[in-house]
C-alpha positions in Angstrom: 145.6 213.3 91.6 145.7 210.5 89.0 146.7 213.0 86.4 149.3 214.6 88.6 150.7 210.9 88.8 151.1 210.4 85.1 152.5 213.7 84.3 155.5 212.8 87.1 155.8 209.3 85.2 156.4 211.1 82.1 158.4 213.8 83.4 161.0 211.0 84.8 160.9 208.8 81.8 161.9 211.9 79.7 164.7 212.9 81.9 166.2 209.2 82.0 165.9 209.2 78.1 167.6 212.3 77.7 170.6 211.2 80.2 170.9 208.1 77.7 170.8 209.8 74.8 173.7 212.7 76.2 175.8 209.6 77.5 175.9 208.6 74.1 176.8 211.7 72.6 179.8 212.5 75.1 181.4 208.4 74.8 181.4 208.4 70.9 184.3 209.8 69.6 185.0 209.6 65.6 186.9 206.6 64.1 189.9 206.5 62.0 189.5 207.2 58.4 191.2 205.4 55.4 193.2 202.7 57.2 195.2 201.3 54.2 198.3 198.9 54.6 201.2 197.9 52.4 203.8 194.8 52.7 207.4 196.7 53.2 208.9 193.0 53.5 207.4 189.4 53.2 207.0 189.7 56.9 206.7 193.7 58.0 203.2 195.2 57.7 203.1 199.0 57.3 199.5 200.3 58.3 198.5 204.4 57.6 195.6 206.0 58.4 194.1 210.0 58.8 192.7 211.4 61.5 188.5 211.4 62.5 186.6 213.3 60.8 185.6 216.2 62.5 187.1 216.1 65.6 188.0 219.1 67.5 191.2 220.6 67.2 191.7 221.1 70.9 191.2 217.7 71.6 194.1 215.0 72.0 194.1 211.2 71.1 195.6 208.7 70.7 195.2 205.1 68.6 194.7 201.4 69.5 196.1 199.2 66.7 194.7 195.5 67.4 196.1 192.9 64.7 194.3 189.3 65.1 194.6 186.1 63.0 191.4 185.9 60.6 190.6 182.5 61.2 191.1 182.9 64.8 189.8 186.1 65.9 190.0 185.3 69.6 194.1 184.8 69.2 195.0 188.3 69.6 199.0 189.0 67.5 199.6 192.4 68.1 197.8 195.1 70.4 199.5 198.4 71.2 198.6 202.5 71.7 200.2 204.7 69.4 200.4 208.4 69.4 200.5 208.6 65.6 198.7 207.6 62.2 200.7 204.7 61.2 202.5 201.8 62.9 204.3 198.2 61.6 204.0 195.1 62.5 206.4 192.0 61.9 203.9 189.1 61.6 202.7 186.1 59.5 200.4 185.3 57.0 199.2 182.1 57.0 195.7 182.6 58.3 195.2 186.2 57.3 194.5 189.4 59.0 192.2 191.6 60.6 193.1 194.7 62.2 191.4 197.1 63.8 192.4 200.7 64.7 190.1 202.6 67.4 190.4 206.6 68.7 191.4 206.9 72.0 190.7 210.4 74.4 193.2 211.5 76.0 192.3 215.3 76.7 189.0 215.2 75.6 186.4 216.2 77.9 184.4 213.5 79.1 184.5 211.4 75.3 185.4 208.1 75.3 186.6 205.6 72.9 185.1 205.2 69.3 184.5 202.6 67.0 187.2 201.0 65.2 188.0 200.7 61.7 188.5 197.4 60.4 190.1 196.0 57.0 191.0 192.6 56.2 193.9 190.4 54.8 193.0 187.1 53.5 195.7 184.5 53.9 197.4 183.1 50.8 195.7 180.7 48.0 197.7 177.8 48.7 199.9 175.7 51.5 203.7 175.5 50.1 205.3 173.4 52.9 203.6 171.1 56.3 205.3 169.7 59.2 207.7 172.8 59.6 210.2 171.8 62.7 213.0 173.7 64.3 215.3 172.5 66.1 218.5 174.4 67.7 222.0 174.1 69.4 225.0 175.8 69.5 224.4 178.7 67.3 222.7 176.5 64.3 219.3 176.1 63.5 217.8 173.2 61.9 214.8 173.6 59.7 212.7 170.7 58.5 209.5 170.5 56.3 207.8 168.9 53.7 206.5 170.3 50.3 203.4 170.0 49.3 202.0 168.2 46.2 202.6 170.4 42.9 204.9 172.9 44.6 207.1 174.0 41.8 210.0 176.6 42.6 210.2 176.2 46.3 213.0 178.6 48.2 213.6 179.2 51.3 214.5 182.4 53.1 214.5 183.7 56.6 214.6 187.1 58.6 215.8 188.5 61.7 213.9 191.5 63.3 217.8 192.2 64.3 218.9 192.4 60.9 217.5 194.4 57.6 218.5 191.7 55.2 216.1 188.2 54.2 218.8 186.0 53.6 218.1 182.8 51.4 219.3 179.3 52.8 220.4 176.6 51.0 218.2 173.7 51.4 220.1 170.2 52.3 219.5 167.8 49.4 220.8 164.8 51.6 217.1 165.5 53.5 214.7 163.1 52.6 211.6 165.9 53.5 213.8 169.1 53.0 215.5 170.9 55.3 218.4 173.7 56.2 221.0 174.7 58.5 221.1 178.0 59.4 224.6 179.5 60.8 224.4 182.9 62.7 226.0 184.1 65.8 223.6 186.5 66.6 220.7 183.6 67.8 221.1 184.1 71.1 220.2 188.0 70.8 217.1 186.9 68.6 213.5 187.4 70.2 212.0 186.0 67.1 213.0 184.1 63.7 210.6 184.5 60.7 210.5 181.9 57.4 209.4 182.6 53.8 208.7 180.1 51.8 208.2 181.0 47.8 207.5 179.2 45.0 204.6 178.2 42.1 201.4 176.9 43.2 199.4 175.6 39.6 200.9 178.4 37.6 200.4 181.1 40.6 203.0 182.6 42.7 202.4 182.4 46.5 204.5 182.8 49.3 204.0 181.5 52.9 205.5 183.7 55.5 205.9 181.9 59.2 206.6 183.8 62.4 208.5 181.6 65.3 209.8 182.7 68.8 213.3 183.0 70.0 215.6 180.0 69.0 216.2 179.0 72.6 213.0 178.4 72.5 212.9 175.4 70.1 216.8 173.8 71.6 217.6 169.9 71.1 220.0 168.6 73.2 221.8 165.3 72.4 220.8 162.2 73.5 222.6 161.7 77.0 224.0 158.3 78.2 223.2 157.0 82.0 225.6 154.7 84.4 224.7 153.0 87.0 227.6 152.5 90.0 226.8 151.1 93.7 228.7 152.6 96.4 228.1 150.7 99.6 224.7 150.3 100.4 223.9 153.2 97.7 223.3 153.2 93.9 224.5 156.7 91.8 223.1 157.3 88.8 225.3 159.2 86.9 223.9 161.2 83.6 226.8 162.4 80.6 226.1 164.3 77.7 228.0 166.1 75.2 226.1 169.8 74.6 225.7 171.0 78.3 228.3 173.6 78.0 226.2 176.4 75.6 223.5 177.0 78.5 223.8 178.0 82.5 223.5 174.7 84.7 220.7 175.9 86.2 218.8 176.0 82.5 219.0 171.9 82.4 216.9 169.7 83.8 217.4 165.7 84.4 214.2 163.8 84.1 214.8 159.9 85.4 212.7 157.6 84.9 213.6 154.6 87.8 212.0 150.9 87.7 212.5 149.3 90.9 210.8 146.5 92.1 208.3 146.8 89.2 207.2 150.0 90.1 208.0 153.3 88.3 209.7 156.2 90.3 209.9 159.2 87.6 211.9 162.0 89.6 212.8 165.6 88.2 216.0 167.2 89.3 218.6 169.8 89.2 221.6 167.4 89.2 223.3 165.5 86.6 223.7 162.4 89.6 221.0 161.0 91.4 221.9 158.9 94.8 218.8 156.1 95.5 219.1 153.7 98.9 219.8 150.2 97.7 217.6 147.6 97.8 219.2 144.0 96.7 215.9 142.5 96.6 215.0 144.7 93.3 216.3 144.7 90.1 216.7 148.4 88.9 215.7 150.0 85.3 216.2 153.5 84.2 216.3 156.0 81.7 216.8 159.9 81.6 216.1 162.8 79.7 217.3 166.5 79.7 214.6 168.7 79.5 215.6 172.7 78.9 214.2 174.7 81.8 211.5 176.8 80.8 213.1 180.0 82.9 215.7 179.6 79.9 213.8 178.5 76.8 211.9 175.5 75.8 213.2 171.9 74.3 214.9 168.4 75.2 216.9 165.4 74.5 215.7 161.8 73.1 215.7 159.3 76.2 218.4 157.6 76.9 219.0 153.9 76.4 217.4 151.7 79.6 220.0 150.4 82.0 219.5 147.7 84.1 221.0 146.7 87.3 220.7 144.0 89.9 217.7 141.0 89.8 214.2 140.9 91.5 214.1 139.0 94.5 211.4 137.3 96.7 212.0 138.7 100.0 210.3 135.6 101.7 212.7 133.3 99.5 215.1 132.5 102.1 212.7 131.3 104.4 211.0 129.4 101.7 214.0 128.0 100.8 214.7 126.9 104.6 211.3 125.6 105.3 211.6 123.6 102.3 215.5 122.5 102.4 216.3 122.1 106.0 213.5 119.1 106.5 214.8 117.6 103.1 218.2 117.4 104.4 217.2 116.2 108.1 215.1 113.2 106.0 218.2 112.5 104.0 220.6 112.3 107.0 217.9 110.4 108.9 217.6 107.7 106.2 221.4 107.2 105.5 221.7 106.9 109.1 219.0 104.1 109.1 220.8 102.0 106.4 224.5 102.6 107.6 223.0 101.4 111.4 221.2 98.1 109.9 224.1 97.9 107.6 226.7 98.1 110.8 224.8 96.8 113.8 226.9 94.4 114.5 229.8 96.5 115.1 227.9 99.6 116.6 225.7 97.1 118.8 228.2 93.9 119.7 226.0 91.0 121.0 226.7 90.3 124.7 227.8 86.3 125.4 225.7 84.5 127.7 226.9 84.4 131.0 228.1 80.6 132.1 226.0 78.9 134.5 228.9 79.4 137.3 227.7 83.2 136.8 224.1 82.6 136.7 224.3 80.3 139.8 226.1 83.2 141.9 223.9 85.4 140.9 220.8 83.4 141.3 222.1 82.7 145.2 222.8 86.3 146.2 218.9 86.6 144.8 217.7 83.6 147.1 216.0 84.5 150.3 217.5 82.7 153.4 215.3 80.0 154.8 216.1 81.2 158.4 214.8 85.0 158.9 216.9 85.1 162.0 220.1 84.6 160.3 222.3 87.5 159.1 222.8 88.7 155.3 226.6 87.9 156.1 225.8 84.2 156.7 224.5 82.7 153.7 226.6 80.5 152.1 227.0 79.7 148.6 225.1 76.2 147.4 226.2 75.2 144.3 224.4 74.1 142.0 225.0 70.6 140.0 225.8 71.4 136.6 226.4 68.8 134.4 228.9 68.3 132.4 229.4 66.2 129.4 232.0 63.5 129.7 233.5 60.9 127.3 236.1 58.3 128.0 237.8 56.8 125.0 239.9 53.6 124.8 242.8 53.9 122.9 244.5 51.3 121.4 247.7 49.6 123.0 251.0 50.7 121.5 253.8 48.8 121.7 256.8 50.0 123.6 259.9 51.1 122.3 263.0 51.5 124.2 265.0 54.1 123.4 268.3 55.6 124.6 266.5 58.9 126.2 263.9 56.0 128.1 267.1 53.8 129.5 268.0 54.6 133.2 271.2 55.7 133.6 273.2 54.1 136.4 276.2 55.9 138.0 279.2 55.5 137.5 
């Protein structure tokens, strides 16, 4: 029974490890042989190869081309299916190359995929230019770099996939790190721009190639200017700028940047004017900035200059300001009245004369109670009181008489 056991064992182990091993055999399909490449242009790379070795005529493939940067082998450039033995690609080579071609069935039975053939492209023995920059608008691109230390030589060229010809560009000597302006009318048809940048690296020649994306991609706008106007209890802020006529509206967008009250209110819109409630309590800063939508491209303008408009205000100061004023005026009015009253008391406050004692006597008896209960109110008479009054007799002097004619009696006649 045991034996019986082990001989199953076996018998399964055998059939897994023959399942394996024919797996392998139908999902390995030959590679490609000979994969050579040549540069047809400093930026188009022509790749050839022949077909597996030994792989049955009746069976159809295909080829995966994979192109990846050699320093980067996880930032894939170019990956496509072709149905023949060579293929080009338009691509850079700053960090070198590896690419990879792999057989693909297509009518093959049950095969799959095979392993690829690899080759390698180092990238160049020296760094010509840094700090490349592009910047575009209105059918001009603006190219900006700086050479590198004992760069002898350098020139400048560039290539459209749209055109057959690498065209050489004048670099602007008034540019302090180097530079050119490239003119073409056929940027906005452009899905990509490529650079070559030549020259003499310690006696060897080298050339730098650079791949960049559409231009729309890399636009600079002008920087815009901002207003500030209050309509009634509303403030419009009201953006201008010089370039917005190349692009659709709809590819702008208007990035401002509000200060009110201290605090920051950063708002992102479609619309060149912005309407904000007023508030005359806050004093109001802004900038804007016009970013290019990414649904059109990529890119934006310098910021603005900051506007300002109104003054911060304590909303309690009014209050303050009464709590504090009002008693300071009620204490000032309080005091001058106090000095103009002691000043003017006479005249505000005459003093009364003293009644003579003919009045207080009248009004002391009409006070007096009547000695006789019996008699009426209407019979009390008036008792006046002795009131004394000082008296002097003086004795004049006698004075002699003197007739005169108005003393003589007249007798009649």
């Amino acid at each position: 029974m045991m034996f019986r056991f082990w001989d199953v064992s076996l018998m399964i182990c055998f059939s897994v490890s023959v399942i394996f091993v024919g797996a392998d055999n139908i999902s390995d399909l030959p590679p490609p042989r000979n994969l050579n490449f040549i540069w047809e242009t400093p930026f188009r790379l022509s790749l050839t190869w022949e077909e597996p070795e030994g792989l049955d005529p009746l069976c159809k493939v295909n080829y995966t081309v994979i192109v990846q940067e050699n320093c980067s082998p996880n930032k894939t450039i170019e990956n496509r299916i072709v149905q023949h033995l060579r293929s080009k690609v338009n691509v850079s080579n700053l960090k070198g190359l590896w690419i990879r071609v792999s057989t693909n069935p297509e009518a093959c039975g049950k095969r799959g995929r095979s392993q690829s053939t690899d080759i390698r492209i180092p990238p160049p023995p020296a760094m010509l230019v840094t700090d490349v920059n592009n910047e575009y608008s209105h059918n001009k691109m603006k190219c900006t770099w700086r050479p590198a230390d004992g760069v002898q030589d350098l020139g400048f060229y560039y290539w459209q996939p749209v055109n057959k010809v690498v065209k050489k560009c004048v670099p602007d000597e008034t540019m302090k790190t180097g530079g050119c302006i490239i003119h073409d009318t056929n940027f906005t048809l452009m899905t990509d721009i490529f650079y070559l940048f030549n020259g003499t690296y310690n006696g060897i020649p080298v050339n730098n190639t650079f791949k960049y994306g559409r231009p729309q991609d890399y636009v600079k706008l002008n920087k815009p200017q901002l207003a500030i106007h209050r309509k009634g209890q509303e403030l419009h802020f009201n953006t201008t700028a010089s370039d917005l006529d190349e692009f659709q509206s709809v590819c702008y967008r208007y990035v401002y940047t509000i200060s009110r009250c201290n605090e920051s209110l950063p708002k992102e819109l479609d619309n060149k004017i912005h309407v904000e409630q007023y508030d005359p309590a806050c004093k109001y800063r802004a900038r804007v900035q016009i970013h290019f939508s990414s649904s059109c491209g990529a890119g934006k303008s310098d910021p603005s200059d900051e506007v300002e408009y109104g003054e911060d205000r304590d909303p309690n100061l009014p209050a303050l300001l009464a709590v504090i004023i009002i008693p300071l005026i009620v204490s000032c009015c309080l005091l001058v009245s106090l000095v103009l009253l002691r000043r003017h008391k006479d005249i505000i406050f005459p003093k009364i004369p003293e009644p003579t004692l003919l009045f207080k006597d009248m009004f002391i008896n009409s006070m007096r109670p009547s000695e006789d209960p019996r008699s009426p109110p209407a019979g009390k008479l008036y008792i006046a009181i002795e009131e004394t009054v000082e008296t002097g007799i003086s004795l004049e002097p006698d004075t002699p008489f003197i007739l005169t004619m108005s003393n003589v009696p007249h007798e009649p006649k």
